[in-house]
N, CA and C atoms as a LAMMPS dump frame, in Angstrom:
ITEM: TIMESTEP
0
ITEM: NUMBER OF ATOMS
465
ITEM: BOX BOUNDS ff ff ff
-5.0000000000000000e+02 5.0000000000000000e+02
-5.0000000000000000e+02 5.0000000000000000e+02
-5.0000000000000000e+02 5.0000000000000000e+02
ITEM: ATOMS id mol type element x y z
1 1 1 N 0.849 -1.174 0
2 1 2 C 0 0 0
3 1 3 C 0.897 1.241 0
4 2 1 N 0.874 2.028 -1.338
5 2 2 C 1.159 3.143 -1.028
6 2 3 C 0.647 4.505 -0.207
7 3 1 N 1.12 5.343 0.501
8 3 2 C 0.826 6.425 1.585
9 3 3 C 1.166 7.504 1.14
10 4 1 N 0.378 8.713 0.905
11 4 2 C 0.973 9.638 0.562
12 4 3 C 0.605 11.033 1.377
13 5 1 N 1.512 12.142 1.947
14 5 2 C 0.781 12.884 3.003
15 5 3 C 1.363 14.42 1.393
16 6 1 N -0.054 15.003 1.607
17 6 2 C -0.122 16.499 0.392
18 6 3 C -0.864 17.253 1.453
19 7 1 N -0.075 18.524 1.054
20 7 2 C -1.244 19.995 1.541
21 7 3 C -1.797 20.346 0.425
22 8 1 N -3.015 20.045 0.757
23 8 2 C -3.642 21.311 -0.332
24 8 3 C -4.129 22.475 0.036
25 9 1 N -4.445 23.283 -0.868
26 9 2 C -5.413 24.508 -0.513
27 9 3 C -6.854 24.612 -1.361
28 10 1 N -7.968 25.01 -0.234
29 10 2 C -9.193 24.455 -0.403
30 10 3 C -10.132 25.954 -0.081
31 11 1 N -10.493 27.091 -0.673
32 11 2 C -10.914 27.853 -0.44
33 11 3 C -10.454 28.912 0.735
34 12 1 N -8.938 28.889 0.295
35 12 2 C -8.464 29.717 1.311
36 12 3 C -7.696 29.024 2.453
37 13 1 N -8.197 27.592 2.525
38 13 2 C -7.597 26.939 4.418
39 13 3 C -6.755 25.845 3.23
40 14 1 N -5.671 25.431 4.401
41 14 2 C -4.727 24.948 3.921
42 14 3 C -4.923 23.212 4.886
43 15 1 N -5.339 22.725 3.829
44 15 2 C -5.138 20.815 4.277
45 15 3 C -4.463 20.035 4.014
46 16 1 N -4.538 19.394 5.446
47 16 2 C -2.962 18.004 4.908
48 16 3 C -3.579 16.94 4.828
49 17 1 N -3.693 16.337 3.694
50 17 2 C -4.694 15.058 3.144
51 17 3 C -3.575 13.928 3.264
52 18 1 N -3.74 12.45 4.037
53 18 2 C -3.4 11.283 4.055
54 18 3 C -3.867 10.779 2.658
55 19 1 N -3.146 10.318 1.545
56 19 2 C -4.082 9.356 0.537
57 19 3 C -3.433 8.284 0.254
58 20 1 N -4.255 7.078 0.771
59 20 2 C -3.252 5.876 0.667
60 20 3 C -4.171 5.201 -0.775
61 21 1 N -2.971 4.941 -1.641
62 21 2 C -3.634 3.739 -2.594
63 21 3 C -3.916 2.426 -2.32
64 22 1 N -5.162 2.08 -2.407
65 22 2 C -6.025 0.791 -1.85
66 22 3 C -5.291 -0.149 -2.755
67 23 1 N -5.973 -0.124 -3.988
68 23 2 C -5.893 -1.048 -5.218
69 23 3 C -6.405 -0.463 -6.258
70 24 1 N -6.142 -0.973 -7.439
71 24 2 C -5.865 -0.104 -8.5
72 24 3 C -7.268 0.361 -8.98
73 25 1 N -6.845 1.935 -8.742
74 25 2 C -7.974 2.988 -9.261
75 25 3 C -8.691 3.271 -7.947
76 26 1 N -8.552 2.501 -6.67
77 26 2 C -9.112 2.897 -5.102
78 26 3 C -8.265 3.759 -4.102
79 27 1 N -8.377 4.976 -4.141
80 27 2 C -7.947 5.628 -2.77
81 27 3 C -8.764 5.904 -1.573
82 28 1 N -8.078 6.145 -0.209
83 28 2 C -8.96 6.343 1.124
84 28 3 C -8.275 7.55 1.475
85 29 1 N -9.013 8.534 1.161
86 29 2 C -8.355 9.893 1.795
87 29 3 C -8.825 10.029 3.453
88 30 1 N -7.533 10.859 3.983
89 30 2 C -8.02 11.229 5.329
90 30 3 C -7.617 12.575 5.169
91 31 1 N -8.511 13.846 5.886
92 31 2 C -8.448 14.558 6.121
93 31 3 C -8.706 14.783 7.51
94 32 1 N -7.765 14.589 8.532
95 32 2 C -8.453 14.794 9.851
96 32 3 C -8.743 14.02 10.324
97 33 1 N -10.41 13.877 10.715
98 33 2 C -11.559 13.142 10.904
99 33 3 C -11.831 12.508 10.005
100 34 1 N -12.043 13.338 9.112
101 34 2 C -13.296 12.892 7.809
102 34 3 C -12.393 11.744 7.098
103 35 1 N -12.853 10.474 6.787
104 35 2 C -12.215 9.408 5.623
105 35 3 C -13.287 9.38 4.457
106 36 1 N -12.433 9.563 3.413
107 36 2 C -13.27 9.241 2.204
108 36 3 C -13.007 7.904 1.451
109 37 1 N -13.549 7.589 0.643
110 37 2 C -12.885 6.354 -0.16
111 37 3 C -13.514 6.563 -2.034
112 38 1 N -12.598 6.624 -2.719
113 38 2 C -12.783 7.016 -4.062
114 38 3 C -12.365 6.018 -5.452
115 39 1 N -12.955 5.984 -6.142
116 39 2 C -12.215 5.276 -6.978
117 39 3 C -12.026 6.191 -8.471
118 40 1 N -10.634 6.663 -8.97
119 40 2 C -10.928 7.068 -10.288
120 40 3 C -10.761 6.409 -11.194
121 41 1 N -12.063 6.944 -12.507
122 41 2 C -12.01 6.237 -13.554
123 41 3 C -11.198 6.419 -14.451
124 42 1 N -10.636 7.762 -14.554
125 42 2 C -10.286 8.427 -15.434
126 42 3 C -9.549 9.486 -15.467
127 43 1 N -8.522 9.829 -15.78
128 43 2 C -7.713 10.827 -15.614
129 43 3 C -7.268 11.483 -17.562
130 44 1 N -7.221 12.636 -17.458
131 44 2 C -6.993 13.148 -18.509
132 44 3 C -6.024 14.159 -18.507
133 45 1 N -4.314 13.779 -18.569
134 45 2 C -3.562 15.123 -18.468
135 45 3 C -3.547 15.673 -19.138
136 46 1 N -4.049 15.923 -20.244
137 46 2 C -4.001 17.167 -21.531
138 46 3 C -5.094 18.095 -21.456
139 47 1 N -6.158 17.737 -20.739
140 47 2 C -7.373 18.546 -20.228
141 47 3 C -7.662 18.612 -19.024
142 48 1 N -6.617 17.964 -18.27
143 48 2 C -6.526 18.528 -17.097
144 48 3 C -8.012 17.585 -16.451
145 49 1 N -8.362 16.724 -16.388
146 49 2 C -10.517 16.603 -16.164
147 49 3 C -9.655 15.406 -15.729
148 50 1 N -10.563 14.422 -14.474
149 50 2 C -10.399 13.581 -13.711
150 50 3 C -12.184 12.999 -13.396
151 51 1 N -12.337 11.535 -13.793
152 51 2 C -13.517 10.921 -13.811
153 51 3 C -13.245 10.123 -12.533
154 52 1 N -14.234 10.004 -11.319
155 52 2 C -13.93 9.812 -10.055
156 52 3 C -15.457 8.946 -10.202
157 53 1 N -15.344 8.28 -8.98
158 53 2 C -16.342 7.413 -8.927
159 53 3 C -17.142 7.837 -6.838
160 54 1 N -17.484 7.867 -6.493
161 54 2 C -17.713 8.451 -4.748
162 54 3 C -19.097 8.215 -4.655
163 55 1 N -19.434 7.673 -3.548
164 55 2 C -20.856 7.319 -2.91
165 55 3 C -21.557 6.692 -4.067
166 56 1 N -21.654 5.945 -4.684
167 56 2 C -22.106 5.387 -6.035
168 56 3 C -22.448 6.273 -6.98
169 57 1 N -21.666 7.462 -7.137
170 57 2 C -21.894 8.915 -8.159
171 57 3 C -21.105 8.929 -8.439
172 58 1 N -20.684 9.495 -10.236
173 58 2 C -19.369 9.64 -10.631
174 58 3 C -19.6 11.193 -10.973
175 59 1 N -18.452 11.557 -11.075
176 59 2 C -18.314 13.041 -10.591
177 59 3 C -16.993 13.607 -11.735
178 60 1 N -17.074 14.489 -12.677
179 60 2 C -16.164 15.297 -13.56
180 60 3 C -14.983 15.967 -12.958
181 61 1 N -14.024 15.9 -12.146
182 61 2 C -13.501 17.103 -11.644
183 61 3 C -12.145 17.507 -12.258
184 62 1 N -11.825 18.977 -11.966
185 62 2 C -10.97 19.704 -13.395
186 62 3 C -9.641 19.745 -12.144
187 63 1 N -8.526 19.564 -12.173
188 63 2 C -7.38 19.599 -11.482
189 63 3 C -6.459 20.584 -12.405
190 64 1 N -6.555 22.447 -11.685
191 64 2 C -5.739 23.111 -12.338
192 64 3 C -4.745 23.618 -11.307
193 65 1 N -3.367 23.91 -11.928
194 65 2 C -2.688 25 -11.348
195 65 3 C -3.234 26.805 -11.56
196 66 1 N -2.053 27.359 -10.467
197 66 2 C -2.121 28.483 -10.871
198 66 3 C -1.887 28.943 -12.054
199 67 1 N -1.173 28.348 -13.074
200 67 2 C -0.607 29.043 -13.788
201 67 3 C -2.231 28.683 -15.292
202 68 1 N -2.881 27.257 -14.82
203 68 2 C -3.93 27.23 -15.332
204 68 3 C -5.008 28.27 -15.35
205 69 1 N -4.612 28.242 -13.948
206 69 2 C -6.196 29.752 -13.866
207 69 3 C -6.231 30.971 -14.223
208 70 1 N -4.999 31.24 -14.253
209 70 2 C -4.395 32.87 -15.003
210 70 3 C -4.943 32.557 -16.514
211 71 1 N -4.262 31.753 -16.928
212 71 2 C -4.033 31.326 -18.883
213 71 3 C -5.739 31.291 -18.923
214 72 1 N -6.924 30.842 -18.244
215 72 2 C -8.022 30.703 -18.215
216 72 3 C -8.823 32.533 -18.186
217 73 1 N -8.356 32.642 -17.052
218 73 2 C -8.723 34.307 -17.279
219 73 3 C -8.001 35.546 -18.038
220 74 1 N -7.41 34.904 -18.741
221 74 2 C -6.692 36.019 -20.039
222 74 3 C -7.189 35.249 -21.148
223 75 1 N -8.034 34.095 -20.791
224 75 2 C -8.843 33.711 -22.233
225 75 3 C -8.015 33.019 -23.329
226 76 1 N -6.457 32.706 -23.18
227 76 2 C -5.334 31.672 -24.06
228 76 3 C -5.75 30.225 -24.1
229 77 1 N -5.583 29.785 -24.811
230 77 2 C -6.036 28.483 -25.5
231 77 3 C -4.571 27.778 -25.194
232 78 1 N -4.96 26.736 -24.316
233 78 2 C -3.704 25.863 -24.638
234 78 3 C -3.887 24.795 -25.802
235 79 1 N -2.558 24.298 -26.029
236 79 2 C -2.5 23.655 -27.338
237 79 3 C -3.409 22.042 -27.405
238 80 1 N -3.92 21.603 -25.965
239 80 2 C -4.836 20.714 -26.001
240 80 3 C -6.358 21.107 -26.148
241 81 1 N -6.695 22.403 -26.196
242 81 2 C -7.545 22.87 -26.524
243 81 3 C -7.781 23.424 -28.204
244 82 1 N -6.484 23.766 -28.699
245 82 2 C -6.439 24.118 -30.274
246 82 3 C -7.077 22.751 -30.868
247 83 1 N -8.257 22.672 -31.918
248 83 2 C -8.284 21.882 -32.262
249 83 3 C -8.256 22.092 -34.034
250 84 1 N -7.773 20.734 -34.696
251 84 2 C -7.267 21.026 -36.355
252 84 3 C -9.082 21.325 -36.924
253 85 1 N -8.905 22.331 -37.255
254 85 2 C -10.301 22.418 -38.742
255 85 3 C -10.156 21.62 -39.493
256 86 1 N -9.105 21.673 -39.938
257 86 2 C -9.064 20.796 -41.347
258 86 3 C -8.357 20.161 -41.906
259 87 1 N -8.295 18.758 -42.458
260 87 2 C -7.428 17.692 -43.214
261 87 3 C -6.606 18.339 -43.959
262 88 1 N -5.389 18.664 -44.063
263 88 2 C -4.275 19.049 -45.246
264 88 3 C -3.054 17.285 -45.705
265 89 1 N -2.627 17.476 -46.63
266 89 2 C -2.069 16.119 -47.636
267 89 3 C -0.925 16.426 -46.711
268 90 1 N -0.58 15.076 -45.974
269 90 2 C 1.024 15.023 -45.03
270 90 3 C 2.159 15.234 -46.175
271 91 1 N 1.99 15.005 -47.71
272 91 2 C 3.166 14.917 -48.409
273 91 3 C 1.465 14.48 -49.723
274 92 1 N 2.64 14.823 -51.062
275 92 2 C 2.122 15.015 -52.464
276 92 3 C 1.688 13.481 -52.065
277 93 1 N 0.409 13.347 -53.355
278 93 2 C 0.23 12.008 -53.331
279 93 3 C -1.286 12.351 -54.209
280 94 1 N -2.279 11.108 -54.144
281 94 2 C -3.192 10.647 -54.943
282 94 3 C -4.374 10.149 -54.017
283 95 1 N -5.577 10.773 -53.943
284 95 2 C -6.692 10.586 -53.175
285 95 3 C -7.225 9.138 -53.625
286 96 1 N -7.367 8.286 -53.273
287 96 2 C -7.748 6.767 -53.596
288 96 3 C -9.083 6.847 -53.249
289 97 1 N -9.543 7.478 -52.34
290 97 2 C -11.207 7.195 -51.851
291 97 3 C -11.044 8.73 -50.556
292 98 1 N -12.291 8.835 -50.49
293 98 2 C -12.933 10.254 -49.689
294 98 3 C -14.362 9.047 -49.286
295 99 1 N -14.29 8.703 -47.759
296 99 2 C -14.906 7.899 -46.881
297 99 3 C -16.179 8.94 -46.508
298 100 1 N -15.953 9.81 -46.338
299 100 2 C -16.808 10.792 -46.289
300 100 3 C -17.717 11.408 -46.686
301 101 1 N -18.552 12.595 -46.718
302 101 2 C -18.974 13.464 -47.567
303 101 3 C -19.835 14.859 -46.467
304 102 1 N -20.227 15.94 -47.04
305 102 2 C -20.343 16.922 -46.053
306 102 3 C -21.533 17.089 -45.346
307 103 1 N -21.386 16.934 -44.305
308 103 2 C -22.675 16.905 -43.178
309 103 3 C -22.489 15.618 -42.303
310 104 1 N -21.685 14.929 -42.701
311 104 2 C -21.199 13.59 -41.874
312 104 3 C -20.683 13.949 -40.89
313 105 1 N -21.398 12.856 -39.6
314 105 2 C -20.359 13.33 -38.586
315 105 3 C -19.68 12.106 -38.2
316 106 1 N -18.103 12.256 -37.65
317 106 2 C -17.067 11.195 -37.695
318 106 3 C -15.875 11.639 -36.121
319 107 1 N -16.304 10.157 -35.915
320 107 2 C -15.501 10.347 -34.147
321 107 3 C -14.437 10.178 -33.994
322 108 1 N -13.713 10.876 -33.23
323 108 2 C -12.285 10.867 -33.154
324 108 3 C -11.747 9.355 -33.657
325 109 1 N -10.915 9.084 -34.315
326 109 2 C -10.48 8.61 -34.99
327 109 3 C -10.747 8.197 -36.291
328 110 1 N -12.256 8.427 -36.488
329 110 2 C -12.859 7.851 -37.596
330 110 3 C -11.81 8.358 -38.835
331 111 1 N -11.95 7.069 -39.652
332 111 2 C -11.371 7.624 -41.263
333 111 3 C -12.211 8.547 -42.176
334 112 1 N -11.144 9.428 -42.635
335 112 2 C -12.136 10.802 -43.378
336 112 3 C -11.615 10.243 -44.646
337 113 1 N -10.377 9.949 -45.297
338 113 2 C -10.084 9.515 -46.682
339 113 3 C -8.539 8.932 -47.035
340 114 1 N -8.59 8.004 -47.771
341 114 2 C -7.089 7.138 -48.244
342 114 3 C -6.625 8.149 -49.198
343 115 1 N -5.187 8.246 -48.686
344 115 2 C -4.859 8.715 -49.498
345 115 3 C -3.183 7.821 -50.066
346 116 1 N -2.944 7.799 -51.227
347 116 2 C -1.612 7.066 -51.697
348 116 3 C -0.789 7.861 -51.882
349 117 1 N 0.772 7.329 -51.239
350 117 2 C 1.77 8.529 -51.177
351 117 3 C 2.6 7.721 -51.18
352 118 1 N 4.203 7.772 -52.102
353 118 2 C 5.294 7.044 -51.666
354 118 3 C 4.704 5.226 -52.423
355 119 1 N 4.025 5.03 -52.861
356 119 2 C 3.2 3.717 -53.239
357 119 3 C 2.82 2.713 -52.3
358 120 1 N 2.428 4.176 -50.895
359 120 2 C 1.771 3.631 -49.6
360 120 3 C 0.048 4.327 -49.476
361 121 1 N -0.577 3.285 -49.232
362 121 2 C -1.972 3.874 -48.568
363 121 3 C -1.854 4.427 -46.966
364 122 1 N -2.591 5.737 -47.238
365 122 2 C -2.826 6.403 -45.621
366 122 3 C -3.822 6.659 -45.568
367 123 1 N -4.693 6.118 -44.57
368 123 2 C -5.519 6.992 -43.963
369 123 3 C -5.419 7.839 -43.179
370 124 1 N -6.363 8.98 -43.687
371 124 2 C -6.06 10.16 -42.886
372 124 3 C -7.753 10.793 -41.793
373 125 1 N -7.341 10.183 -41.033
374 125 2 C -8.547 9.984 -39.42
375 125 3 C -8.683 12.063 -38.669
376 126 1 N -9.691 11.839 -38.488
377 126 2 C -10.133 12.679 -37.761
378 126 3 C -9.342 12.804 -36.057
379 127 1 N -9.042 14.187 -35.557
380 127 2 C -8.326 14.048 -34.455
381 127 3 C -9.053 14.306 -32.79
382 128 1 N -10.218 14.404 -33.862
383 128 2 C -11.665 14.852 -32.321
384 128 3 C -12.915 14.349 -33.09
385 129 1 N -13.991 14.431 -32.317
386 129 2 C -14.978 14.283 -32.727
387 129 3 C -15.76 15.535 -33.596
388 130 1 N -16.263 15.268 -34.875
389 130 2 C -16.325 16.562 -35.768
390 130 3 C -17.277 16.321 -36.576
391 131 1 N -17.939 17.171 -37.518
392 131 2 C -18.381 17.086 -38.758
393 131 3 C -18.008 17.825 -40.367
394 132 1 N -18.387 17.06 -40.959
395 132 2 C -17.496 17.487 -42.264
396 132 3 C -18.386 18.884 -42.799
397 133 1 N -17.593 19.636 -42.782
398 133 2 C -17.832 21.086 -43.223
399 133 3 C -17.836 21.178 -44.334
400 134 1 N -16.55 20.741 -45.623
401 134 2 C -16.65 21.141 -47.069
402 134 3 C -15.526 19.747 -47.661
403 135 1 N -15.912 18.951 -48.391
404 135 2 C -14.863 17.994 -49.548
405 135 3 C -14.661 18.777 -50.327
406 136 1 N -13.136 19.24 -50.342
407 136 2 C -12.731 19.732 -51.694
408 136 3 C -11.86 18.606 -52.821
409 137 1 N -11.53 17.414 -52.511
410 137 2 C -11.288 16.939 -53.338
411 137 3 C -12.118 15.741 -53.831
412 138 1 N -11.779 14.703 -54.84
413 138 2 C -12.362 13.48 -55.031
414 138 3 C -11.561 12.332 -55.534
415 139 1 N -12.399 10.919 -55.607
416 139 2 C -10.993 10.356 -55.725
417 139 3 C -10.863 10.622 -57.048
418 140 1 N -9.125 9.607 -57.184
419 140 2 C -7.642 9.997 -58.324
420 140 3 C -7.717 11.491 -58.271
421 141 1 N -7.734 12.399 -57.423
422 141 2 C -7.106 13.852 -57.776
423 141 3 C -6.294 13.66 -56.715
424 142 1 N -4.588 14.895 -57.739
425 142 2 C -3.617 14.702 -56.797
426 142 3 C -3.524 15.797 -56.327
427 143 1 N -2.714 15.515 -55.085
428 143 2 C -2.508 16.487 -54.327
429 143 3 C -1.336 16.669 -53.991
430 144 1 N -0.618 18.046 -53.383
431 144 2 C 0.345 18.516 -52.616
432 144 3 C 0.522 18.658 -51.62
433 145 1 N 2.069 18.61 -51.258
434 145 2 C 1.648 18.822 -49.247
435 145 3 C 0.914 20.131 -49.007
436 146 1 N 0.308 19.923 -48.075
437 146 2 C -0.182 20.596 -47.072
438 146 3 C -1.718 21.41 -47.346
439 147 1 N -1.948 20.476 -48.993
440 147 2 C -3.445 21.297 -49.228
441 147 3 C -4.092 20.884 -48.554
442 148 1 N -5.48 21.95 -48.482
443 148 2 C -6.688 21.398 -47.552
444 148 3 C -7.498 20.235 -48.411
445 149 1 N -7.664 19.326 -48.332
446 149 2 C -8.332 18.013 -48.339
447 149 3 C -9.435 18.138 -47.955
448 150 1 N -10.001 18.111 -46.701
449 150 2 C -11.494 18.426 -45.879
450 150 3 C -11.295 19.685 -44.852
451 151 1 N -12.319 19.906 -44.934
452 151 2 C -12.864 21.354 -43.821
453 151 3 C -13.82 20.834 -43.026
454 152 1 N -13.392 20.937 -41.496
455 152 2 C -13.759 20.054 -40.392
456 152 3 C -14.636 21.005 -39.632
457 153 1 N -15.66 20.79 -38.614
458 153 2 C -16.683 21.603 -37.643
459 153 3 C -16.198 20.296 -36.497
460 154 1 N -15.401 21.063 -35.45
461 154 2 C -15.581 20.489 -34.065
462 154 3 C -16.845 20.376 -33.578
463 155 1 N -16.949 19.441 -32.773
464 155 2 C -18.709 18.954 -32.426
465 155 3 C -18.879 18.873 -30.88
């Protein structure tokens, strides 16, 4: 069993939380008196969001620094928040198929279109969940690096 003793700060008062790891994904916090027991589901370091499980309720919670909450109130976008609009050709090549078409919607990873490059097939996948905004190409048309291919709507 791992033990771990943290201060946090909690609306101003400053706490020293016991959190021992139970088993995997179970902690028993002590604060004091109070014992909790938690299990998380989910942790997300690029968005910072933590899926927790407590009293048979699962619960969203956002784990920021200071330097998060500033960048939040000057309104800056971190780069896990930038998300791509739109498909551009990784390198020249030859559209083989467009999986797609506009008004489709396609989930993070879904395939948007093959494309042949090098006398390799790529698919080229969506990087969030989105819908297709505009096909500008079709198949056998070639392409160059870095043209736009599809025009994406985050969803």
């Amino acid at each position: 069993m791992i033990s771990l003793i943290k201060t946090i700060e909690l609306d101003k008062k400053k706490s020293e939380l016991n959190i021992q790891h139970l088993e995997k994904g179970v902690y028993r916090i002590v604060d004091g008196k109070t014992e909790v027991y938690l299990e998380v589901l989910s942790v997300d370091l690029e968005t910072k969001m933590m899926s927790i499980r407590y009293n048979h309720r699962t619960y969203e919670l956002a784990f920021k620094n200071e330097l998060d909450i500033v960048l939040d109130k000057m309104g800056i976008k971190r780069s896990s928040e930038i998300l791509n609009t739109d498909i551009k050709a990784p390198m020249p090549g030859k559209v083989i198929d467009v999986v797609v078409k506009e008004g489709d919607k396609v989930p993070k990873g879904g395939p948007i279109l093959i494309l042949e490059a090098m006398k390799m097939e790529n698919v080229l996948k969506a990087e969030n969940d989105c819908s297709i905004k505009k096909v500008h190409v079709t198949s056998s048309d070639s392409v160059e690096k870095n043209q736009v291919l599809v025009e994406l709507d985050a969803i």
